[in-house]
N, C-alpha and C positions, 0 to 999 in steps of 0.2 A: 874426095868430095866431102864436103859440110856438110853430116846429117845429124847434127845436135840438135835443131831446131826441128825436126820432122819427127824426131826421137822423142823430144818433148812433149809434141803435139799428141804423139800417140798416148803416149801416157796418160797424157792428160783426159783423151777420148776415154782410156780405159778406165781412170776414175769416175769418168760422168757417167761411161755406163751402170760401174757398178753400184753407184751411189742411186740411178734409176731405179737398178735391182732392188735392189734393198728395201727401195720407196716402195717401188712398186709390191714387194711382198709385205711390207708393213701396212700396208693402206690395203690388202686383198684384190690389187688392182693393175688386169693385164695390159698390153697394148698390141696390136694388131695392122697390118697394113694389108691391105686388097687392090692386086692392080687389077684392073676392069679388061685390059687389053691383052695382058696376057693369062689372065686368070690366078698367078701368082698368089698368093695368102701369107704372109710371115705373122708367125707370134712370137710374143716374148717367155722367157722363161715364166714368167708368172701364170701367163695366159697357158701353160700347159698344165703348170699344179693345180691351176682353178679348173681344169677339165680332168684334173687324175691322170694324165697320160706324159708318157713319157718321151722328150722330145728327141733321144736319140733312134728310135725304133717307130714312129710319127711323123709323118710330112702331113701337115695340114694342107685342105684342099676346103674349093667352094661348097660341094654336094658332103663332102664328110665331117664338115662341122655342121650342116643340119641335121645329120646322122645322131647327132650329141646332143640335139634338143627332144623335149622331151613331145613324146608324140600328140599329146592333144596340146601344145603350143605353136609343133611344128607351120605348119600351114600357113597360119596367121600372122610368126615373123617372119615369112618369105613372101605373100603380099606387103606387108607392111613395106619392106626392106626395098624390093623391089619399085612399089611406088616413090620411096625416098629418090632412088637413083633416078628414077626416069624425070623425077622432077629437079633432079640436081639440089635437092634439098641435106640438111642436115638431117641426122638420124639419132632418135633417141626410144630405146625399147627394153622391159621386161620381158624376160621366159625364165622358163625352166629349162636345166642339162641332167642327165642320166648321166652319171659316171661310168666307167666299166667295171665296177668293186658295186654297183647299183645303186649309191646315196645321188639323195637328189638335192641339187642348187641351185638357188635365186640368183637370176644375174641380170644387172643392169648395163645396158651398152651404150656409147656416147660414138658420133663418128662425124668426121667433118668431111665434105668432099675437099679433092685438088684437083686443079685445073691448068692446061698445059695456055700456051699462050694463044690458042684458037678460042679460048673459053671453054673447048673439052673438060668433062669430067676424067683424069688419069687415074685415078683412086680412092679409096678412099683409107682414111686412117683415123684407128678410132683404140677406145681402152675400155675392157670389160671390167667390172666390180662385182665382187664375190657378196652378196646383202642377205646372204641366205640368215645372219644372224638378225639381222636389221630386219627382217622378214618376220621371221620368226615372233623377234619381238611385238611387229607392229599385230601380228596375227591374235596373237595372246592377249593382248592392249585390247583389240576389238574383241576379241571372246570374253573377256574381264569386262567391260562395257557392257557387251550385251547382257550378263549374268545379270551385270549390278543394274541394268536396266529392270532386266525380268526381278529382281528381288524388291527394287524399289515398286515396282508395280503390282508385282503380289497380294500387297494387301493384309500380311500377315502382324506387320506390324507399323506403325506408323512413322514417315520417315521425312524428313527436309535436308535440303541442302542451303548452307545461307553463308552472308558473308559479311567480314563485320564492320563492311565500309558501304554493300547495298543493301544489305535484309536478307529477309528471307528470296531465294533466288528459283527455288523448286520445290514442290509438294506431291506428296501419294495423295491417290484415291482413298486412303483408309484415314490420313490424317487429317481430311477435308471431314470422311466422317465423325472422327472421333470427335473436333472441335465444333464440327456444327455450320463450317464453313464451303462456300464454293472453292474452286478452285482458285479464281480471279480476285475474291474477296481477302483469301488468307495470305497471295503475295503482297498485298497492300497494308498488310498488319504488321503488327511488330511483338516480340516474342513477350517485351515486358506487360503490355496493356492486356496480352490475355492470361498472363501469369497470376496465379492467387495471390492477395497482396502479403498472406502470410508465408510464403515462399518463397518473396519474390530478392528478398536481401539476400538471402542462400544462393538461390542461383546465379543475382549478378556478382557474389562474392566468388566464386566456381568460376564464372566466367572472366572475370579481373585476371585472375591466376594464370588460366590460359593467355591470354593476349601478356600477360608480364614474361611467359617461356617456364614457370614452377612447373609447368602442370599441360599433357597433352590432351587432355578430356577428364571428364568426371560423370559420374551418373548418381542419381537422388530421387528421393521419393518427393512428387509434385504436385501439387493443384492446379488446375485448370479452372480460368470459367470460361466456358463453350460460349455459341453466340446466344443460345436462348436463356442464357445466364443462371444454366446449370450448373453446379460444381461438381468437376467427377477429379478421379483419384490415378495417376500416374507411375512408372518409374520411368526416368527420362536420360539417356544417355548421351553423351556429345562428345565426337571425335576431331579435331585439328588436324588439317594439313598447311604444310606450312612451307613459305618461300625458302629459297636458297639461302635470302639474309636472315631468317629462322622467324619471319615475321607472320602469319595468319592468313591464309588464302582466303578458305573457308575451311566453314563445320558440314558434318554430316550427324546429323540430330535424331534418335532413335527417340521414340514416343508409345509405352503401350499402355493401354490403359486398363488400369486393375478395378475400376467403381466397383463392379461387381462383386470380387475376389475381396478387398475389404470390407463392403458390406457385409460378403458373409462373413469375412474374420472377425467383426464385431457382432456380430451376432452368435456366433460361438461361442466368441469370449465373453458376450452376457448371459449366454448360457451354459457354459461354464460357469459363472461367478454365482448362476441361480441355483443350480445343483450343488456348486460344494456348499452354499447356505443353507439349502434343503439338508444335504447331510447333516451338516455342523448342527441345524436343530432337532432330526429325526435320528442324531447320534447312528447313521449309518454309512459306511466307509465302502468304499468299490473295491475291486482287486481283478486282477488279470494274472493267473499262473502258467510257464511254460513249461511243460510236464517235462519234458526232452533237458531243457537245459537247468531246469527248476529255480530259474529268476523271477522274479514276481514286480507288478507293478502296482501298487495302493495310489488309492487318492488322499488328497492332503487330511479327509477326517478319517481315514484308518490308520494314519500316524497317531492322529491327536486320538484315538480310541485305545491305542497301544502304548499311551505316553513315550512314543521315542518322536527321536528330532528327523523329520525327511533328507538336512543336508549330511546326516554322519550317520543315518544306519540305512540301507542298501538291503530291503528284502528278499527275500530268498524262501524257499517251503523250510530248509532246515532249521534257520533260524526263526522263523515264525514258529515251526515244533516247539521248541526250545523254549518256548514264551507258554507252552500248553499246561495247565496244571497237572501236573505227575500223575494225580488219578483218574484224569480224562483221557488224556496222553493215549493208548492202547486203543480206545475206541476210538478218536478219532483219527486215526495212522489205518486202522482196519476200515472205517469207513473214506479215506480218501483212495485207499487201493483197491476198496470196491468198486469203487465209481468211475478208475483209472480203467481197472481192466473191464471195463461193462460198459464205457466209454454214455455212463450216464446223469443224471443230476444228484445231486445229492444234499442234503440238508441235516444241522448236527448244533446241538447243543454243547456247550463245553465252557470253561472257566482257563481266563489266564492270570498269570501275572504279571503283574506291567514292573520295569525295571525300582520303581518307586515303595513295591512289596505290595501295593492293593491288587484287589482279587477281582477282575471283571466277571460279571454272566456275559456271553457272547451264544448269538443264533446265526449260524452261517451258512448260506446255501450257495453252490454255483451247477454250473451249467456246461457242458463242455463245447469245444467249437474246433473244428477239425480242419488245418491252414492247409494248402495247395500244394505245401510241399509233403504234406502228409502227417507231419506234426500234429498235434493235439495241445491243445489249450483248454484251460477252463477262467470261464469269465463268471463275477458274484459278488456277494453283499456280505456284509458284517455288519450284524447289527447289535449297538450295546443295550443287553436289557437286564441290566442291574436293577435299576430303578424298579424296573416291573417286578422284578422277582423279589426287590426290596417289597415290593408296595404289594406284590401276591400274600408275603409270609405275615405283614401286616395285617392283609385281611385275613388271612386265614386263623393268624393268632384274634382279630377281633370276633371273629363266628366263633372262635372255638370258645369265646368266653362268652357268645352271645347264647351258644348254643345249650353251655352249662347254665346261663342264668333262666332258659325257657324250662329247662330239663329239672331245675332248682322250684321254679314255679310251678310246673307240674305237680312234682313230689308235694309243694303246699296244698295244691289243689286236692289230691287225694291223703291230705294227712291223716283226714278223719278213717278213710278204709284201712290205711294203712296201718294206726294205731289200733283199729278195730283186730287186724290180722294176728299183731304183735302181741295184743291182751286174751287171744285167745289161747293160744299156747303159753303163756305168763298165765292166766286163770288157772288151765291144767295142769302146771308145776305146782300152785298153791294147795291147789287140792289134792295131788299125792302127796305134797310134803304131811300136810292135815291127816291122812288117813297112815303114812307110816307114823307119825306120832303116836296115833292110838294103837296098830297095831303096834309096836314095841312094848307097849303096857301086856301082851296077851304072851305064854311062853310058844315055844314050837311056830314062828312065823316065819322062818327066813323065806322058803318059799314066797310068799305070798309080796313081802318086803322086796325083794329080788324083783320082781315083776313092776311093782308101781316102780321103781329106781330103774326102769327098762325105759316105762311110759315117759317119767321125768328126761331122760337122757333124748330122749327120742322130740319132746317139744322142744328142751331147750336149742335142736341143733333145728328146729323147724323155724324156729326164732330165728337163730343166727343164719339160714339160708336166706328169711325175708331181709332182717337188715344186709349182708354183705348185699343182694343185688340192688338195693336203694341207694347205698355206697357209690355203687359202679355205675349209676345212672344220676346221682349229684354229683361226683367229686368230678374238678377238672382232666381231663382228659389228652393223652398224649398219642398221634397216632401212632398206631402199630397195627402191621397191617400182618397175620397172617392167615393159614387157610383152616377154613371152620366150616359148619354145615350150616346152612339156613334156617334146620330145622330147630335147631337148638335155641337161635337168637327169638325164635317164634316160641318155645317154652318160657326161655327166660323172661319175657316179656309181659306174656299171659300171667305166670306165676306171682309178678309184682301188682298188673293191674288187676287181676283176682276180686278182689275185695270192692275196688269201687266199682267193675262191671257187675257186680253182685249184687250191689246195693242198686243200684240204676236197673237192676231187673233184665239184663241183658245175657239174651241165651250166645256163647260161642259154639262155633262149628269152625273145625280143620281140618284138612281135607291135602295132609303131605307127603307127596310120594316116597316111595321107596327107594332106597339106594342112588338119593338124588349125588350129583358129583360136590364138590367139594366146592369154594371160591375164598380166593385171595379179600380180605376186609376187616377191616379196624373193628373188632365183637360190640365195642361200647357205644360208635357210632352206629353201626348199623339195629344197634339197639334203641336207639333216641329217636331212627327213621321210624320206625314199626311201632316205636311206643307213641310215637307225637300222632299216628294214622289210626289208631285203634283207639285213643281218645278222641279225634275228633270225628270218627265214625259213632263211639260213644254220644259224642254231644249233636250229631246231625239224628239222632234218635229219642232225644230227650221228650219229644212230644208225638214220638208215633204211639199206638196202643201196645200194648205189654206184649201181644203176642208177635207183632212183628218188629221188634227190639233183635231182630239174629243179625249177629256178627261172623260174617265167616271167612278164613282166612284159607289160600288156598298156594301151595307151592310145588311146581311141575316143570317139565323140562321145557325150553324153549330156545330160539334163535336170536341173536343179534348183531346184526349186518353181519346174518351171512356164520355167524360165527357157535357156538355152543353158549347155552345160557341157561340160567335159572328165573323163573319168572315166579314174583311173589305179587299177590292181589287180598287186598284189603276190600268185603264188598259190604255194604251195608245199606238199611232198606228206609234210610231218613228223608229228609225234604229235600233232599239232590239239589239240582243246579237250576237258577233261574234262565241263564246264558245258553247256549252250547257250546259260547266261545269258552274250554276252561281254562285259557293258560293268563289270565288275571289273577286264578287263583296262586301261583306261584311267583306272583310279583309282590318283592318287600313292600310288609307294614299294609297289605290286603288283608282285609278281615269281614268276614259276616256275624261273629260277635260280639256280643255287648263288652266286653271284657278282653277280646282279643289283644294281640299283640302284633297278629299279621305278618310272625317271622317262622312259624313255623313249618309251614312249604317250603318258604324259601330254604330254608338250610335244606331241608330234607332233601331237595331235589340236588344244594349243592355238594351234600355229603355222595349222593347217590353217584353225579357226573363225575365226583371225585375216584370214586372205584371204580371208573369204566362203566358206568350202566346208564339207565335211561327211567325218569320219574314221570308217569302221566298219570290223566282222568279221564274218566269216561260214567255219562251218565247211564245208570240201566235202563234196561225196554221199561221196566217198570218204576215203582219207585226207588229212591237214593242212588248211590253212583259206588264207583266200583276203580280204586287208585291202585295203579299197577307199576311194580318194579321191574327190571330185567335187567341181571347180574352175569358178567360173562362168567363163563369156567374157568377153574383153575389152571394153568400147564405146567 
C-alpha cells in the first residue's frame, strides 16, 4: 500500500507543530485545552515552562492548576472562570502563579468555548501569555508617574509641562505662585508675553535650537514679569521629549526662582565694592591665616599695601615672613607664636619691604577663630601707617624745634640774671688777678698767691658750670633717653634759674626723697618740663606780696595705673586758676599772658606723654595751684 502521501502529511503536522513551538516560546505564549466532560486538561510545552514544571513527571489536572495560582488571586479566577462557562461565554483573565523554584508570574489567559452540534459547550481552548515582564514595566511606568506626580506637586520648585503646537499644557502650585498666576490663568498664557523683554531673544534662540534637533534642553538665567508686574529673577530649565520621528512632543520646564538669592548677591557685591573702597582709602587690607596649612587669604588692598600683583603671588605666612624687615623679623615670628599657642589676639607693629625696596610702617592685629574641624584660624587687618609715622616724625621734629625756640626765649627772658650770675664770678677772677699783682710786688708770698689762684680756679669753673647748662637748655636737642634721677634734673634747673628767682624775690623749698628709683628720660627734655613750670610758677607770683613768693618743689614715690612711679610737683602760692576746668590750660597757643606764646604746656605735657607719664593741674585749697608730673620706673 501507498503511504507516501500519509508520510507527507505527517511531516508536514510535524513541521507545523514545531514551528507552533517555537512561536509559541518566542512570543512567551502557552496553549491549553479543557474537556468539560471528561475533565481532561492538555497543555503545550510552553504552557509548562511558563509554569516551571516539567511535563514529563506532570499531568496537568482541573484542581492542580489552581494549586499554581497564587493564593490571594485564587478564589477570584475560579468565580470568574466559572461564571465564563456557565454563561458559555468567552474567557479573558489576569492572575498570578507561584512557581515551584517560588518566582512569581503575571499571566494573562484568552479561551474560546467549543461546542458540539447540540450547541453544548465540549471545551474549552485557550493560550496563556507569560506578561510578567510587560507587568513589571507597566508597574514601574505607574510608580515613575506617580513619583513625578508627587514631585511636580511638591512645590519645591516650579514646574510645567507644555507643547509646542498647544502651550503651556500643565502647571505646579509653586509656579502659579512664583508668577503671580491662578492655575486657569497661566494655562491661557504664553511663555513669551511673560518673559522679560530683555531675555526674551535668549530664550526663543535656546528654544529654535531645540525644535531644529542641536540641542535637547537648555537652562539660563531669566526674568520674569509676574502678573502684578513685578520683575523677579530666575534660573530656568527645559527638557524635550521627542517623537519617534525625533520631532518635539513636549517640554518639561523647570522654574526657580532666585529674586531673593540675587538681591543679596548684589548687595554683597556693593558691599564688597564698599569696603575694598573703605580699604583702598584707610590704606587697610584684611587677611585670613590658616595656622594648620599656613595659606593665607588677603583682600585686594593688602596686595596693593605689599605692592605685589593678586594674580602671581599666592600668600602664604612664609612668604609674607619674608617681606618682614630683618630687624623686626624675630619679634614678630615671637609674637605670632604667642598668640598661636595662647590661641589669642595679638597686635604688632613692624616694617616691611615691598619687592620695589620701599620700606612700609605696618600695625597688624588679628584675632583667632577656631573651625569645627578643630583647626585654628586667625582673621585681621593691616593697616599702612607710614604716613602717620611720616607725619608723627614731622611733628616731633617741628616741637622739637618749637621747643628749643621757647627754651631759646626763655634763656632771653632771663638774660639779664643770667649775665648778672656770670659777672659775679668774672668780678671775682678780676679781683684776685688784681690782688696777686700786688702781691707779687712783696717777697715770701707764694703761700698766699696759691690760695687766691685756688679762689680763681674755683670761679672760673663756677662760670663754666652756669654756661655748659644754658648750653644744654638752648642748643637743639636729640632724644636720648637713658636712666637718671629726678633729683638731679631738679638741681640742674634750680642752679640755671637761680639768679632770676632771686631777683624776683622768690623763696625755693625742696622737699626730695631719698633713694628715690631711677627713670628712663631724655635729661634735656625733662629739663625744659621743670624749667618752663618753675618759671611760670615764677610769673603766676609776680604780684603776690614778698612773703608769699615760696616755690616749692616736691618729689616722692608714687603709682601709675597700677604700676611704680615717681611723682614730681611744682606748687606755688600765685593767682591760680580762674576755671576749675584746667585742661584749657594745656591746649596750643592758651595763654594768660600778656607776652605768652601759649606753647609751653603744650609741649610739656607732650614731652611728659612721650616718656610714659602723665602732666596735670590742680588748683590749692588755698591760693595758686600745684602742676604735677608722674614718671613710671625704670625696669
Amino acid at each position: 500500500m501507498d503511504i507516501t502521501g500519509r508520510k507527507l502529511a505527517e511531516e508536514k503536522l510535524r513541521r507545523s507543530e514545531a514551528y507552533l513551538a517555537e512561536t509559541q516560546r518566542l512570543s512567551h505564549t502557552g496553549s491549553w485545552a479543557w474537556n468539560i466532560f471528561s475533565g481532561d486538561l492538555f497543555w503545550s510545552l510552553e504552557h509548562f515552562r511558563i509554569f516551571g514544571l516539567d511535563p514529563q513527571t506532570t499531568k496537568p489536572t482541573y484542581e492542580g492548576f489552581y494549586q499554581t495560582v497564587h493564593p490571594d488571586d485564587r478564589s477570584r479566577l475560579r468565580e470568574t472562570f466559572e461564571q465564563v462557562v456557565s454563561n458559555k461565554a468567552q474567557f479573558d483573565g489576569k492572575y498570578r502563579i507561584v512557581r515551584p523554584d517560588g518566582t512569581l508570574r503575571h499571566i494573562r489567559s484568552l479561551a474560546n468555548p467549543v461546542f458540539n452540534h447540540a450547541g453544548e459547550i465540549v471545551e474549552y481552548i485557550g493560550t496563556v501569555i507569560d506578561i510578567t515582564e510587560r507587568t513589571q514595566v507597566e508597574v514601574a511606568l505607574r510608580e515613575s508617574e506617580a513619583r513625578f506626580r508627587n514631585y511636580f506637586e511638591l512645590g519645591l520648585i516650579g514646574m510645567a509641562i507644555t507643547s509646542p503646537a498647544k502651550g503651556i499644557l500643565e502647571v505646579n502650585g509653586e509656579l502659579c505662585r512664583i508668577l503671580g498666576y491662578e492655575r486657569e490663568e497661566l494655562l491661557q498664557k504664553t511663555w513669551a508675553e511673560m518673559t522679560h523683554p530683555d531675555d526674551l531673544a535668549a530664550d526663543v534662540a535656546q528654544f529654535d535650537r531645540v525644535l531644529a534637533g542641536e540641542i535637547d534642553g537648555y537652562t539660563l538665567d531669566k526674568q520674569w514679569i509676574r502678573k502684578d508686574g513685578q520683575v523677579l529673577d530666575s534660573i530656568m530649565s527645559a527638557k524635550c521629549l521627542r517623537r519617534a520621528d525625533g520631532t518635539v512632543d513636549f517640554f518639561v520646564g523647570l522654574v526657580l526662582d532666585i529674586t531673593a538669592r540675587k538681591r543679596a548677591e548684589q548687595k554683597l557685591q556693593r558691599s564688597e565694592a564698599h569696603l575694598a573702597e573703605a580699604q583702598r582709602i584707610g590704606h587697610v587690607g584684611s587677611w585670613i591665616w590658616n595656622v594648620a596649612t599656613g595659606q593665607c587669604l588677603w583682600s585686594e588692598e593688602n596686595f596693593c599695601i605689599f605692592g605685589l600683583n593678586a594674580e602671581t603671588f599666592k600668600p602664604t605666612k612664609e612668604k609674607t615672613l619674608r617681606l618682614i624687615h630683618p630687624e623686626d623679623l624675630p619679634f614678630v615670628e615671637q609674637t605670632l607664636e604667642r598668640a598661636v599657642l595662647d590661641r589669642s589676639n595679638f597686635e604688632v607693629d613692624a616694617r616691611i619691604v615691598r619687592p620695589d625696596g620701599a620700606i612700609k610702617y605696618l600695625h597688624v592685629s588679628g584675632r583667632p577663630i577656631a573651625l569645627q574641624q578643630g583647626e585654628l584660624e586667625f582673621i585681621g587687618t593691616v593697616v599702612d601707617v607710614t604716613e602717620r609715622r611720616q607725619a608723627e616724625e614731622a611733628l616731633r621734629k617741628l616741637q622739637a624745634e618749637l621747643a628749643h625756640v621757647t627754651r631759646v626765649t626763655a634763656m632771653g627772658e632771663l638774660a639779664a640774671s643770667i649775665a648778672h650770675e656770670i659777672n659775679q664770678p668774672l668780678g671775682a677772677i678780676v679781683n684776685n688777678c688784681n690782688v696777686c699783682r700786688r702781691l707779687l710786688r712783696k717777697p715770701r708770698v707764694q703761700k698766699q698767691i696759691r690760695e687766691v689762684l685756688t679762689d680763681i680756679v674755683q670761679d672760673i669753673t663756677r662760670a663754666s658750670a652756669i654756661i655748659t647748662r644754658i648750653r644744654l637748655l638752648t642748643k637743639p636737642s636729640v632724644r636720648e633717653r637713658n636712666s637718671l634721677q629726678l633729683k638731679q634734673v631738679v638741681t640742674d634747673v634750680l642752679a640755671v634759674a637761680q639768679g632770676e628767682l632771686a631777683t624776683r624775690r622768690i623763696t625755693v623749698q625742696t622737699d626730695l626723697a631719698a633713694d628715690l628709683p631711677h627713670i628712663n628720660g631724655d635729661r634735656v627734655q625733662l629739663q625744659q618740663v621743670l624749667f618752663n613750670l618753675v618759671i611760670n610758677a615764677s610769673d603766676a607770683m609776680q604780684t603776690a606780696s614778698v612773703e608769699r613768693r615760696l616755690l616749692t618743689i616736691t618729689c616722692r614715690p608714687h603709682e601709675l595705673d597700677g604700676r611704680p612711679a615717681i611723682l614730681l610737683t611744682v606748687r606755688d602760692l600765685g593767682h591760680g586758676f580762674k576755671s576749675p576746668d584746667t585742661e584749657p590750660l594745656f591746649d596750643a597757643f592758651y595763654t594768660t599772658k600778656a607776652h605768652g606764646m601759649g606753647m609751653g604746656l603744650r609741649i610739656s605735657r607732650s614731652i611728659v606723654e612721650a616718656h610714659g607719664g602723665r602732666l596735670w593741674a590742680n588748683p590749692n585749697d588755698g591760693a595758686g595751684a600745684t602742676f604735677s608730673c608722674s614718671f613710671p620706673v625704670a625696669t
